[in-house]
Z-matrix of the N, CA and C atoms (Angstrom, degrees):
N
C 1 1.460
C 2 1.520 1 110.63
N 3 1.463 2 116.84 1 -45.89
C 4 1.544 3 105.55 2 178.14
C 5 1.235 4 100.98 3 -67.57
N 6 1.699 5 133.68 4 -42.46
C 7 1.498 6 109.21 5 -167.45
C 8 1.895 7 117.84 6 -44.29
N 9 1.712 8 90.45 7 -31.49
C 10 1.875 9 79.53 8 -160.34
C 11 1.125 10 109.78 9 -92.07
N 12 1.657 11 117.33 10 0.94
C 13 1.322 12 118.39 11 -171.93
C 14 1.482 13 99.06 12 -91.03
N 15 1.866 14 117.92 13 -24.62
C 16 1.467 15 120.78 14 179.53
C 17 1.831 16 99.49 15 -66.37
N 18 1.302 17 101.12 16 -28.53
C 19 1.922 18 105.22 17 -165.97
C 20 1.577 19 98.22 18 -76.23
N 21 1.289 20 120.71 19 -46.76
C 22 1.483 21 118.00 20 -165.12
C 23 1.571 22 96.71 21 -68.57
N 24 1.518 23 123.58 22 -49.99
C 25 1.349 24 106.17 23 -173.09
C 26 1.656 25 110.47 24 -63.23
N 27 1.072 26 137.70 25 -20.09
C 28 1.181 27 132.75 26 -167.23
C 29 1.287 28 115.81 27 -92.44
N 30 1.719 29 119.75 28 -31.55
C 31 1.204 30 110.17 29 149.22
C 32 1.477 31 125.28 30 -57.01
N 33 1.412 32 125.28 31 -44.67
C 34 1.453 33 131.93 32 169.20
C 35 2.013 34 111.05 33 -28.79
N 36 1.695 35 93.93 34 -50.13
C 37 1.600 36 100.81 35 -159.66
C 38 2.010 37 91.74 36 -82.36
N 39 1.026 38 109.27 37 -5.19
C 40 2.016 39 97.12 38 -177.95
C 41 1.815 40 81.89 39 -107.48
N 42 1.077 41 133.13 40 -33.50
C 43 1.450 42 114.23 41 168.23
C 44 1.627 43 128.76 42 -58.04
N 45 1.341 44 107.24 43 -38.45
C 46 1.311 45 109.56 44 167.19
C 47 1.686 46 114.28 45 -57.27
N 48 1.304 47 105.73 46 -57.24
C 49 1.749 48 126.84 47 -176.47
C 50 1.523 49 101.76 48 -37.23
N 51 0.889 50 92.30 49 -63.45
C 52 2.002 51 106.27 50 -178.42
C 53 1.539 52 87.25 51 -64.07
N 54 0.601 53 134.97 52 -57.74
C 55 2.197 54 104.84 53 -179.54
C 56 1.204 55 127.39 54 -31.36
N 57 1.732 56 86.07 55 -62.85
C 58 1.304 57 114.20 56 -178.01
C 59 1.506 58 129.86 57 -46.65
N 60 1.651 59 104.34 58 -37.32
C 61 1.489 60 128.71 59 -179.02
C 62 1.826 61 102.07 60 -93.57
N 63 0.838 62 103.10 61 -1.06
C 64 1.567 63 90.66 62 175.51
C 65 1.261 64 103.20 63 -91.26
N 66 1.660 65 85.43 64 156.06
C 67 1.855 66 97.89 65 -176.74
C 68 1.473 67 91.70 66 -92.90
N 69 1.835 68 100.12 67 149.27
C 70 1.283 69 118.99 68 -165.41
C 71 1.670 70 102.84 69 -92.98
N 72 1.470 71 124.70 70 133.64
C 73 1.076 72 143.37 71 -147.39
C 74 1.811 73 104.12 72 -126.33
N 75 1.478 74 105.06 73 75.90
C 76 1.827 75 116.45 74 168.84
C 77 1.282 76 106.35 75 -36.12
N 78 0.951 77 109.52 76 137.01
C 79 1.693 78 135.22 77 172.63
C 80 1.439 79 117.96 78 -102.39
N 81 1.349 80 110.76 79 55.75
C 82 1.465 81 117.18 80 176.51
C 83 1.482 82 118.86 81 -29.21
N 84 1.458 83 123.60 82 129.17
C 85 1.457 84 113.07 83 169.18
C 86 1.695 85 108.79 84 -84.59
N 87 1.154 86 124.51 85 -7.60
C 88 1.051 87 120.21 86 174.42
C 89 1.565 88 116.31 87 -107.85
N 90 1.484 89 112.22 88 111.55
C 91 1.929 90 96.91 89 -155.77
C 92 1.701 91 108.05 90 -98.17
N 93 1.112 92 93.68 91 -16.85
C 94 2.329 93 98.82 92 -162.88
C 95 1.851 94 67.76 93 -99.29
N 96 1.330 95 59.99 94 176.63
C 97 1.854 96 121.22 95 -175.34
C 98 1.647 97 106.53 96 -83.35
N 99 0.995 98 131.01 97 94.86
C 100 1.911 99 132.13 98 -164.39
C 101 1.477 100 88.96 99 -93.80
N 102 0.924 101 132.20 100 -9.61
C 103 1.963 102 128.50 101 -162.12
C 104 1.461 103 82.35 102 -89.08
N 105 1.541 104 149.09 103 -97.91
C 106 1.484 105 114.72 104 -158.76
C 107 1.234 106 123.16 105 -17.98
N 108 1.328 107 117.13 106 -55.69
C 109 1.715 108 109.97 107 -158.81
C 110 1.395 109 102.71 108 -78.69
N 111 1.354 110 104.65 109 -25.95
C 112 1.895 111 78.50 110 175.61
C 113 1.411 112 123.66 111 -93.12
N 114 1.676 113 112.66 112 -4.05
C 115 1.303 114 114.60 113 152.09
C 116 1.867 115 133.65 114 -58.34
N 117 1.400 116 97.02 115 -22.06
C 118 1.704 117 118.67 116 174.28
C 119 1.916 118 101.84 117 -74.09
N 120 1.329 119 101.95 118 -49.39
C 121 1.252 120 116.90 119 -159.71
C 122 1.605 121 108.77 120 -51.11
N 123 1.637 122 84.82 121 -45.77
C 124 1.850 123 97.91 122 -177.89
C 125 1.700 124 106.89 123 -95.54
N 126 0.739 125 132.02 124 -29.66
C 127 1.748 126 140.56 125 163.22
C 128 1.823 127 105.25 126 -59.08
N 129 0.986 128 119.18 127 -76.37
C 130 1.458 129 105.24 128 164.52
C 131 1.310 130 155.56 129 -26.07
N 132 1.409 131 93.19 130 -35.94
C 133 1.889 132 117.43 131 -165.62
C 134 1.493 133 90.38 132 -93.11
N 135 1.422 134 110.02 133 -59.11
C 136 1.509 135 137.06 134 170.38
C 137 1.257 136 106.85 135 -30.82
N 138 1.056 137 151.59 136 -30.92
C 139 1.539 138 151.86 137 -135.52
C 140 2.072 139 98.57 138 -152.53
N 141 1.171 140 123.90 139 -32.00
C 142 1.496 141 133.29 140 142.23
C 143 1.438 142 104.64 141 -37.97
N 144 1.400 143 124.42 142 -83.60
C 145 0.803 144 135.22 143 -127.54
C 146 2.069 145 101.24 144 -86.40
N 147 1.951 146 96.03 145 -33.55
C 148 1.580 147 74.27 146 164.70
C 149 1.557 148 124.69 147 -112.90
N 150 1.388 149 112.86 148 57.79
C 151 1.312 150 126.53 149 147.92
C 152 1.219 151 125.26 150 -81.27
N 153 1.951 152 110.56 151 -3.05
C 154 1.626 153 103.99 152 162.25
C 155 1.528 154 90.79 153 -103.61
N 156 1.643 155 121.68 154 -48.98
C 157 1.568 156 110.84 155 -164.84
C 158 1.799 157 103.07 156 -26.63
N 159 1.512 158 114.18 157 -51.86
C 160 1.533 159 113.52 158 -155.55
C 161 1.556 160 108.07 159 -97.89
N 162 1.567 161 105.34 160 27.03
C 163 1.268 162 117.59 161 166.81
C 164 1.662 163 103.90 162 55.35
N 165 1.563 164 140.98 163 19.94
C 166 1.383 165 137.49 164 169.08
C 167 1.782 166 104.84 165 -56.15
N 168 1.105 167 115.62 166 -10.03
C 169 1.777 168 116.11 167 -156.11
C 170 1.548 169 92.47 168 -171.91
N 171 1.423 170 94.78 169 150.34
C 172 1.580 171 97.20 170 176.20
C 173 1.706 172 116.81 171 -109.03
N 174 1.104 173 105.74 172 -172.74
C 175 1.500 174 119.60 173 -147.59
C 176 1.838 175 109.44 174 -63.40
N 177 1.482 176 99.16 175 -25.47
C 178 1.587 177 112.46 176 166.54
C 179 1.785 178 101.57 177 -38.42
N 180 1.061 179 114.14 178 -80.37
C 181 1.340 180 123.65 179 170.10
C 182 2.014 181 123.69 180 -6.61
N 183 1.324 182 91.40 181 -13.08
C 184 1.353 183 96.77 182 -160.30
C 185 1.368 184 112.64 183 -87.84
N 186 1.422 185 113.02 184 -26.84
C 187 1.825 186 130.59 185 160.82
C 188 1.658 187 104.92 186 -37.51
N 189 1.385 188 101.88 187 -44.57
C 190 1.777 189 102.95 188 -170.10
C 191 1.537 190 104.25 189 -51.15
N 192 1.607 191 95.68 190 -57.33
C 193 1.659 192 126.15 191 -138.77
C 194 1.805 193 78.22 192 -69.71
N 195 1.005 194 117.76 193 -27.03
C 196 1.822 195 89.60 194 -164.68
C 197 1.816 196 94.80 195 -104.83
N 198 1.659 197 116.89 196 18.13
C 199 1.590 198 88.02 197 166.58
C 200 1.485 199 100.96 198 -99.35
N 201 1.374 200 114.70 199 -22.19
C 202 1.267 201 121.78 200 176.77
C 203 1.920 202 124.12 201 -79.76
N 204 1.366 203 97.85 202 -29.01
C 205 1.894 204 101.84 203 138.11
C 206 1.430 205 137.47 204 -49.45
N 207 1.164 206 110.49 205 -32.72
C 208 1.454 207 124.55 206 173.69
C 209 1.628 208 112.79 207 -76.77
N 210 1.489 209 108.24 208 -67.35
C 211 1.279 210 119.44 209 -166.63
C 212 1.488 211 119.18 210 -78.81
N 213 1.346 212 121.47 211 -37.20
C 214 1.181 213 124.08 212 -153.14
C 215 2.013 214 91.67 213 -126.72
N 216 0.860 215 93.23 214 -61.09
C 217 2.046 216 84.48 215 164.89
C 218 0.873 217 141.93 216 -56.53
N 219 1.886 218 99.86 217 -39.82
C 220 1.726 219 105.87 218 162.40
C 221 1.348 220 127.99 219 -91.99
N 222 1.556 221 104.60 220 -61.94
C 223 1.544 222 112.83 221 -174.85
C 224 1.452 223 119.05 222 -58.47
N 225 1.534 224 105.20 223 -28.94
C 226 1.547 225 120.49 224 -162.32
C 227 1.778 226 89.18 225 -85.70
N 228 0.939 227 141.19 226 -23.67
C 229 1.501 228 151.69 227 179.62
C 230 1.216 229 129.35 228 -83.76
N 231 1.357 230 79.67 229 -27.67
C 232 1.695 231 93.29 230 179.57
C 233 1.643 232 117.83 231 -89.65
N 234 1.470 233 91.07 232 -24.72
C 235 1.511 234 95.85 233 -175.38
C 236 1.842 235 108.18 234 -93.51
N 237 1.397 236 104.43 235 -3.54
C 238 1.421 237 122.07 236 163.60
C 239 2.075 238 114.03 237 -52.99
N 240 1.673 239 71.49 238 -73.48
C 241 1.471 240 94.11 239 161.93
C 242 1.646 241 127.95 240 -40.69
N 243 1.056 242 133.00 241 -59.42
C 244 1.483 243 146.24 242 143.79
C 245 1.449 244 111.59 243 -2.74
N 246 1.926 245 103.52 244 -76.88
C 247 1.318 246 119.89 245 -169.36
C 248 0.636 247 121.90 246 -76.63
N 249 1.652 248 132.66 247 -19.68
C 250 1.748 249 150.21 248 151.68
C 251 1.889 250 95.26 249 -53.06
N 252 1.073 251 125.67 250 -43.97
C 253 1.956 252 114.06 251 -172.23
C 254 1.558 253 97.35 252 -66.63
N 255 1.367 254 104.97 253 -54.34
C 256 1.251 255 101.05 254 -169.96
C 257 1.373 256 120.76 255 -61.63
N 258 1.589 257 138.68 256 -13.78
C 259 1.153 258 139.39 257 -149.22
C 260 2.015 259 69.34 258 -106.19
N 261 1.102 260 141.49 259 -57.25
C 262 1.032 261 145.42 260 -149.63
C 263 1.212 262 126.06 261 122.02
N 264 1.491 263 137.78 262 30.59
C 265 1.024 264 138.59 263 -116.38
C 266 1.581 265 91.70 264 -151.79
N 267 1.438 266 124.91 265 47.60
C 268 2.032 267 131.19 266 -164.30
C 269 1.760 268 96.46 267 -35.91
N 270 1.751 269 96.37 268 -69.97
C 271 1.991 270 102.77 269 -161.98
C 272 1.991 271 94.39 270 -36.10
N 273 1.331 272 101.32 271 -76.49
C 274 1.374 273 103.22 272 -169.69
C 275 1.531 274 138.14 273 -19.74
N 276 1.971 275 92.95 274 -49.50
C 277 1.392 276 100.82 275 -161.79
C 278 1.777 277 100.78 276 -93.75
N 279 1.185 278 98.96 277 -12.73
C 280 2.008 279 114.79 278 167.25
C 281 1.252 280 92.80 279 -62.10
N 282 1.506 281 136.11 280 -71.44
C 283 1.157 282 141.02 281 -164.52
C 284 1.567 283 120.23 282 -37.99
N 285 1.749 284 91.96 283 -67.08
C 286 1.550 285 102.92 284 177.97
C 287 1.127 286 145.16 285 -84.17
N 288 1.243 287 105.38 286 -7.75
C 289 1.361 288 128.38 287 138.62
C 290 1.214 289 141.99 288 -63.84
N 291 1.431 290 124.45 289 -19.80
C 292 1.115 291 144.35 290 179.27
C 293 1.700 292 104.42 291 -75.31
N 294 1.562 293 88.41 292 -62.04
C 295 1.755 294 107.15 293 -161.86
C 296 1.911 295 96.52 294 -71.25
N 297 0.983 296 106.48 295 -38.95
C 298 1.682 297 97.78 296 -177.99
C 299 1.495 298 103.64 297 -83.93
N 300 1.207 299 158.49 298 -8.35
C 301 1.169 300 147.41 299 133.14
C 302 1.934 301 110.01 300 -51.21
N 303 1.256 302 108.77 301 -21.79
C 304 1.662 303 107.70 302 -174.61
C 305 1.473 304 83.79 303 -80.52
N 306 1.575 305 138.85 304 -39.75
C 307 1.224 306 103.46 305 -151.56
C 308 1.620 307 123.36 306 -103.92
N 309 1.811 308 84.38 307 4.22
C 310 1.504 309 105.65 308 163.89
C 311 1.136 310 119.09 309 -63.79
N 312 1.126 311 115.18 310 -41.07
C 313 1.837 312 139.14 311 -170.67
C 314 1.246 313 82.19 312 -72.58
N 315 1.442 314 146.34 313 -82.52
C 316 1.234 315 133.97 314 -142.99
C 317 1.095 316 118.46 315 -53.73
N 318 1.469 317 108.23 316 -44.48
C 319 2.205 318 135.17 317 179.38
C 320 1.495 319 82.46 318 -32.54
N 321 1.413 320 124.67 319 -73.03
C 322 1.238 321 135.00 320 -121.90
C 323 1.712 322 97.36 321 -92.68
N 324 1.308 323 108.81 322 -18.28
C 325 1.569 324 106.22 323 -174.78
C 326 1.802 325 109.67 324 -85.85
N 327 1.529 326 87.89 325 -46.48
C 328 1.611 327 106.79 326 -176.92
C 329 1.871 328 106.97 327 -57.14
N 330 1.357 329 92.50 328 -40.37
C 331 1.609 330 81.73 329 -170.10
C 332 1.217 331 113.06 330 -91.28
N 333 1.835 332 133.74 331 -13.45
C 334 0.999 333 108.82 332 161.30
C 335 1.575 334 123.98 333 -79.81
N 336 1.376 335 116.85 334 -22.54
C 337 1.302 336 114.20 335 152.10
C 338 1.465 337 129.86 336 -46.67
N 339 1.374 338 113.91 337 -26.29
C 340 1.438 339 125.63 338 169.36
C 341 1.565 340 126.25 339 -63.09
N 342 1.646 341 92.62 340 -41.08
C 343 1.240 342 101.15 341 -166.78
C 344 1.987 343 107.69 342 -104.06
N 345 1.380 344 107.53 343 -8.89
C 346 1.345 345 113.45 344 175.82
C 347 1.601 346 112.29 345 -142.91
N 348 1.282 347 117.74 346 64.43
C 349 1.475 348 114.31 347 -175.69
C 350 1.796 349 105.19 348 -56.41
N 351 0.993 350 115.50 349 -58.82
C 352 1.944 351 103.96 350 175.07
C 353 1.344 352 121.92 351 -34.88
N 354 1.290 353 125.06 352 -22.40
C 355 1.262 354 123.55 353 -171.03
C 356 1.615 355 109.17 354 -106.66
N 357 1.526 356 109.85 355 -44.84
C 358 1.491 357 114.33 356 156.09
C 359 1.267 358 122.70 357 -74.26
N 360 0.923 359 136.38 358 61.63
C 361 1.822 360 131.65 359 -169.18
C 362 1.638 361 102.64 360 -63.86
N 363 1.208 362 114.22 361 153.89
C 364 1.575 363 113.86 362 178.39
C 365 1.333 364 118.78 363 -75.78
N 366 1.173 365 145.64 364 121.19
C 367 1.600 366 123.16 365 -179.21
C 368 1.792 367 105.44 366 -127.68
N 369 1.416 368 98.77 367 95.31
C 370 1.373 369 119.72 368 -177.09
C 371 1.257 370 115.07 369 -37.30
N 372 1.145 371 130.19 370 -8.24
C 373 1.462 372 116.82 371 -155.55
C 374 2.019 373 91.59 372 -105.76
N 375 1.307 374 93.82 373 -57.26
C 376 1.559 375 121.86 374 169.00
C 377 1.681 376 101.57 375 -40.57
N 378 0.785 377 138.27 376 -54.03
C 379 1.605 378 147.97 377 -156.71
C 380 1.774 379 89.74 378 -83.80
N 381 0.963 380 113.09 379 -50.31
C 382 1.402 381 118.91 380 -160.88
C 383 1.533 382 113.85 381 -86.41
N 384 1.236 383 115.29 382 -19.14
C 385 1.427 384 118.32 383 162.43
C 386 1.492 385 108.45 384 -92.10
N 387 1.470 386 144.63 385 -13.50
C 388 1.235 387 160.42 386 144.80
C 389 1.663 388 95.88 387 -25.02
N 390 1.479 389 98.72 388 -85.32
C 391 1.339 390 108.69 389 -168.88
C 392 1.477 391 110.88 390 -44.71
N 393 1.313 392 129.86 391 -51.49
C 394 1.284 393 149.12 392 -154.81
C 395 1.750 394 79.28 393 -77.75
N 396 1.090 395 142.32 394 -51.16
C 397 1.182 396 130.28 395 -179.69
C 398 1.377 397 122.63 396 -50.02
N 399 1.073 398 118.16 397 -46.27
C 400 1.611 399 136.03 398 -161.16
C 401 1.869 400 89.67 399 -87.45
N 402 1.107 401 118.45 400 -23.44
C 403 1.671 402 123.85 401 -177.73
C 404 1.347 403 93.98 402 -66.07
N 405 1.280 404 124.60 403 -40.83
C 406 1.752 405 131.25 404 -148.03
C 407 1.672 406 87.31 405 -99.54
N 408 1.062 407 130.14 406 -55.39
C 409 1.674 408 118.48 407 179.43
C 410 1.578 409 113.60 408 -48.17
N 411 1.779 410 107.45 409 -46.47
C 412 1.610 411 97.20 410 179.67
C 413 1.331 412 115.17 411 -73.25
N 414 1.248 413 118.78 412 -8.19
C 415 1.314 414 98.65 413 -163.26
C 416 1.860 415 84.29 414 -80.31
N 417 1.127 416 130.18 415 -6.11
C 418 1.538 417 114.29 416 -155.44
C 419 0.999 418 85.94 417 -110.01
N 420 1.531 419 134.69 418 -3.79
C 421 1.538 420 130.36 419 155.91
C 422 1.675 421 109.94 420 -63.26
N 423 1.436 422 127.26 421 -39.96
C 424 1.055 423 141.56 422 -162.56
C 425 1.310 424 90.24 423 -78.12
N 426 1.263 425 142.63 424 -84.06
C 427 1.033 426 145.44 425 -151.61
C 428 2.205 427 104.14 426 -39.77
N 429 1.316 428 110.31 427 -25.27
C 430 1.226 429 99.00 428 -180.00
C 431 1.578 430 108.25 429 -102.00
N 432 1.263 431 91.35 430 -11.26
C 433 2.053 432 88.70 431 168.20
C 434 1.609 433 120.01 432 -71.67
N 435 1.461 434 98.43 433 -9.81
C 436 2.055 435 108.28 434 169.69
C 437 1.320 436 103.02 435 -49.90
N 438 1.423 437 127.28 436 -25.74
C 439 1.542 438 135.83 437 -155.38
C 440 1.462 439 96.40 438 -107.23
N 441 1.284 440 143.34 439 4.37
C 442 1.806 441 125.62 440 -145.93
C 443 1.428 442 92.23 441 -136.69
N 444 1.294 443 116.35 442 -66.86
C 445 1.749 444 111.76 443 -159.69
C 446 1.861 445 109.63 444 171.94
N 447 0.937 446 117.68 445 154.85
C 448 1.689 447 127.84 446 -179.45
C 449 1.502 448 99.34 447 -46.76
N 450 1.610 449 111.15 448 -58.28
C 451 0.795 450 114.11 449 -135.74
C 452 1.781 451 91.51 450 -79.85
N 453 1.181 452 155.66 451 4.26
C 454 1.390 453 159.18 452 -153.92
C 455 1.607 454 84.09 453 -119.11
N 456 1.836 455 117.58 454 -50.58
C 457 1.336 456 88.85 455 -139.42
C 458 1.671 457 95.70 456 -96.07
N 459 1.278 458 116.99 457 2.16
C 460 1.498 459 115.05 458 135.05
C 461 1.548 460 144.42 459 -29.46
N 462 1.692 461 85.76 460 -64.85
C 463 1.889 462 95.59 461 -177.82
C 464 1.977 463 93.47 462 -66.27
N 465 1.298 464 125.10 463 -54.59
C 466 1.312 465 116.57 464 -163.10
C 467 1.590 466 128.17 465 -59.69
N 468 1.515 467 93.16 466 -43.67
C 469 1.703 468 105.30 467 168.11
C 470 1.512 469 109.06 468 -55.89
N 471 1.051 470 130.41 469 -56.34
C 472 1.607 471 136.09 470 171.30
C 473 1.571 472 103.10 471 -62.69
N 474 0.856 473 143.22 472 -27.10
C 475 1.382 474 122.62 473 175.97
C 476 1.482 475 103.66 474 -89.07
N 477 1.147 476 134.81 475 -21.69
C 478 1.639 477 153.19 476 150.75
C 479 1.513 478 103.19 477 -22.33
N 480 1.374 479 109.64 478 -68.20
C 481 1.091 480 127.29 479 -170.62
C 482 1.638 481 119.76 480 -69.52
N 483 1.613 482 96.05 481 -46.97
C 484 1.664 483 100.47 482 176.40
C 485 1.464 484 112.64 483 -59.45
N 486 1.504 485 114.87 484 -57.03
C 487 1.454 486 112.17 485 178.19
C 488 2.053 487 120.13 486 -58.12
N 489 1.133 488 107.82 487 -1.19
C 490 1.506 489 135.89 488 -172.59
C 491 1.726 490 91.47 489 -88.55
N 492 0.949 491 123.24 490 -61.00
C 493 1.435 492 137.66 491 -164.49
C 494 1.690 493 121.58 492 -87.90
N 495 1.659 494 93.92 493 -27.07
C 496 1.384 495 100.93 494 157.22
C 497 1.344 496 128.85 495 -80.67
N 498 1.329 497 116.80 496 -32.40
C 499 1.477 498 100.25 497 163.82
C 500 1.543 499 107.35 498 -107.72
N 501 0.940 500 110.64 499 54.83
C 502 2.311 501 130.10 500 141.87
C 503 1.567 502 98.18 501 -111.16
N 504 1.320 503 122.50 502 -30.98
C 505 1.628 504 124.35 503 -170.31
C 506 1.376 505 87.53 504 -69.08
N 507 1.196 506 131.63 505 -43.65
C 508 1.883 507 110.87 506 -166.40
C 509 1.028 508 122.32 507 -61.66
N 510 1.352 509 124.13 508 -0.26
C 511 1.527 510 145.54 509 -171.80
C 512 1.530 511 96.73 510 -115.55
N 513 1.160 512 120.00 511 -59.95
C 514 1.708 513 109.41 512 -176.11
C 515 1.033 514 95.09 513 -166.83
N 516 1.875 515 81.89 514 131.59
C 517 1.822 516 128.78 515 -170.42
C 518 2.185 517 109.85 516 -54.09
N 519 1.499 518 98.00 517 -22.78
C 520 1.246 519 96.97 518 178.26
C 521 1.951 520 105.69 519 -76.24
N 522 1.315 521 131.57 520 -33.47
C 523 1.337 522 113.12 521 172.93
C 524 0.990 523 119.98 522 -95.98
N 525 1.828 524 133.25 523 13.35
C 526 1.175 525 138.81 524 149.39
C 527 1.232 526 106.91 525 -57.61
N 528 1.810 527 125.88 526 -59.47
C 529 0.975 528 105.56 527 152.80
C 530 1.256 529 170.41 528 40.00
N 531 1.464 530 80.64 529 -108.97
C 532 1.752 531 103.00 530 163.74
C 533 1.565 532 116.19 531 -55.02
N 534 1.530 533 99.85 532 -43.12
C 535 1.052 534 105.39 533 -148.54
C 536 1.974 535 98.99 534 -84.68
N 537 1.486 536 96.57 535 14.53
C 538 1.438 537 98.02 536 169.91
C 539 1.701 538 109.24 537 -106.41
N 540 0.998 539 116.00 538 -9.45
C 541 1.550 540 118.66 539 175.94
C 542 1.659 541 101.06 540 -84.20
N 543 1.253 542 116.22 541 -32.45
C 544 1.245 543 106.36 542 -151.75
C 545 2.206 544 87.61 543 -96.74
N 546 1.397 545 123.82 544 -8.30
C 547 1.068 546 119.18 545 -166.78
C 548 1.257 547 91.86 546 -103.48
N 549 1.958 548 150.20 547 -20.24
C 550 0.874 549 127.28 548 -176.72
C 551 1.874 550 101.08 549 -88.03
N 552 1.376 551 115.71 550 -25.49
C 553 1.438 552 118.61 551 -178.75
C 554 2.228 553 107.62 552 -60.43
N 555 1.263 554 116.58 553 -20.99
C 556 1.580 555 162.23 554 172.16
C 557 1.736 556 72.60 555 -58.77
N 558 1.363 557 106.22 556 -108.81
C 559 1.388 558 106.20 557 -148.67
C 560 1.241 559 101.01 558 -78.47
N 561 1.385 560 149.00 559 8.39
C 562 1.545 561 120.91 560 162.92
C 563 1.592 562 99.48 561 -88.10
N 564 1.708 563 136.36 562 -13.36
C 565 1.469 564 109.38 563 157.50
C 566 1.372 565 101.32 564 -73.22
N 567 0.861 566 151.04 565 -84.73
C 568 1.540 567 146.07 566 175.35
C 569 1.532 568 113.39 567 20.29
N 570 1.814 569 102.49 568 -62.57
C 571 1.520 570 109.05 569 174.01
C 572 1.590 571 116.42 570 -88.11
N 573 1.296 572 132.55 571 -4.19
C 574 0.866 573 128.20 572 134.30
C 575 1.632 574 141.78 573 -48.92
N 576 1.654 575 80.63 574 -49.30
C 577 2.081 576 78.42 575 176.03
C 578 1.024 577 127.50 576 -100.93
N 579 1.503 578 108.63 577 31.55
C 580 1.529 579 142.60 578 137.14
C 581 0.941 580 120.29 579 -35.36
N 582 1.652 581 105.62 580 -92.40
C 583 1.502 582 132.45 581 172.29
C 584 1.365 583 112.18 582 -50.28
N 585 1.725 584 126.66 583 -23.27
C 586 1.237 585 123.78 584 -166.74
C 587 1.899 586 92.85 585 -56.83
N 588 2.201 587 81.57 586 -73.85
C 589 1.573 588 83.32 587 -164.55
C 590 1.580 589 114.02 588 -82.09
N 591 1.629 590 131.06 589 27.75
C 592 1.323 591 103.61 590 140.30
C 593 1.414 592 126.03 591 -95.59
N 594 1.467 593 113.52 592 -13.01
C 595 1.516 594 104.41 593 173.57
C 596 1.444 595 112.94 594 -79.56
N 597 1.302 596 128.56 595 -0.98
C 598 1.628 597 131.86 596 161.33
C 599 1.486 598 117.32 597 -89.87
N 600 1.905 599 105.67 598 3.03
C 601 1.566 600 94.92 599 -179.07
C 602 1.656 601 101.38 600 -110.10
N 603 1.532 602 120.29 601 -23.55
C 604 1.492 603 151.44 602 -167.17
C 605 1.296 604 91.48 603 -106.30
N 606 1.520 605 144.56 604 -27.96
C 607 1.393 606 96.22 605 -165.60
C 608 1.746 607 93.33 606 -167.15
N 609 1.100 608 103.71 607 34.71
C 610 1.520 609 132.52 608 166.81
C 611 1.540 610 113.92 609 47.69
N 612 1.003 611 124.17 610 12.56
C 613 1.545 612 145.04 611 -167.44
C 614 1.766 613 107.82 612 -91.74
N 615 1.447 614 107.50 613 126.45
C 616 1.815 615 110.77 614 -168.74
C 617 1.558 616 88.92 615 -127.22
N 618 1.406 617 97.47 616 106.78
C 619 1.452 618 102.89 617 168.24
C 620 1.587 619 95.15 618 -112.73
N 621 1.774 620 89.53 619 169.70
C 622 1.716 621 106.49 620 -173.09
C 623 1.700 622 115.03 621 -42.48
N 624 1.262 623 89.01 622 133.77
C 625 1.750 624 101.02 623 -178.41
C 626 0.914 625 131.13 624 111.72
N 627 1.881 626 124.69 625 -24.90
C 628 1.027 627 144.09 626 -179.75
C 629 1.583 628 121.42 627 -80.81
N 630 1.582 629 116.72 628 3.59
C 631 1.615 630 114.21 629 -172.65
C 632 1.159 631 93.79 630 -100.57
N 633 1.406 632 114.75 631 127.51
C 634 1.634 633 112.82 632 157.29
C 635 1.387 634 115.08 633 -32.70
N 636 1.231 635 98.25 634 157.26
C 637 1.533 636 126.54 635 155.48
C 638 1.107 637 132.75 636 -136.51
N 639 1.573 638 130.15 637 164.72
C 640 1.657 639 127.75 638 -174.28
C 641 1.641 640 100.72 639 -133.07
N 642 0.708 641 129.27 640 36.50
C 643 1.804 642 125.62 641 171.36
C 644 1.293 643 117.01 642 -25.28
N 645 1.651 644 116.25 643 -42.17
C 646 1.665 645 114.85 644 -171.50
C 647 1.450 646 102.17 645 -114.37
């Protein structure tokens, strides 16, 4: 009887030990991956929206672009953004949060301008330093995607450029334009590096774009 009562306590005291020595294992409340969908969110709307910049469809079209600005560009982005802070995730949830609050703001500018041009009058100068603003935030998004992957510092440099070209477009319709070729090429990497990193999280597959990099 003492032998097994000496054995049971001693297994007891290497059972405790092994607790003790284990590494402690966070219980995230947030468990998936929120960066696809808010890469769709902003790649989607993004790529909607310049099928009028590049004149493919005309301006009718634009009823769509702002329910899907609201819901799925902004709100749906924003709450991307959210679940990226909480996972721990700063670049991300800066990102998607940022851009889906931009496309809330836009819903709300475009359509009351839509629906009351006398009261919203356009004021080119204002619009055009806007854009040029939002050019200067991504690019300081970019500058930390040197650290992330191809496929980031793709979507940012090109959106660099689009918001660069959009406010030169308020001056002339030919580099608005542009700046619609270069914003749907913007969100189809966007929806690409979607699919990159969910088919590398679902289905273990690393296609181009997905290897880190260190540039800076």
């Amino acid at each position: 009887m003492d032998v097994e009562s000496h054995s049971s306590s001693e297994g007891k005291a290497k059972a405790q030990l092994a607790m003790m020595t284990a590494p402690v294992v966070k219980d995230e409340w947030v468990r998936g991956d929120p960066g696809p969908f808010g890469l769709l969110c902003f790649g989607m709307t993004t790529c909607m929206l310049m099928f009028i910049t590049t004149e493919w469809t005309t301006k009718g079209f634009l009823p769509t672009v702002f329910c899907y600005a609201m819901f799925y560009g902004g709100l749906g982005q924003f709450v991307a953004g959210v679940l990226e802070l909480i996972k721990g995730n700063t670049f991300g949830g800066t990102a998607f949060a940022s851009y889906g609050a931009f496309w809330m703001g836009w819903f709300l500018l475009e359509y009351l301008t839509w629906t009351n041009k006398a009261l919203y009058a356009g004021v080119q100068s204002g619009k055009s330093l806007w854009c040029g603003l939002w050019a200067v935030l991504t690019f300081g998004f970019f500058i930390v995607t040197c650290r992330k992957n191809g496929c980031l510092m793709t979507i940012f440099s090109t959106l660099v450029i689009t918001f660069a070209l959009l406010s030169g477009g308020v001056w002339d319709p030919r580099c608005e334009q542009a700046a619609g070729y270069f914003g749907f090429f913007c969100g189809s990497s966007a929806i690409y590096a979607a699919f990159v990193f969910l088919y590398k999280i679902e289905l273990g597959i690393s296609l181009p774009g997905v290897r880190p990099v260190a540039y800076i």
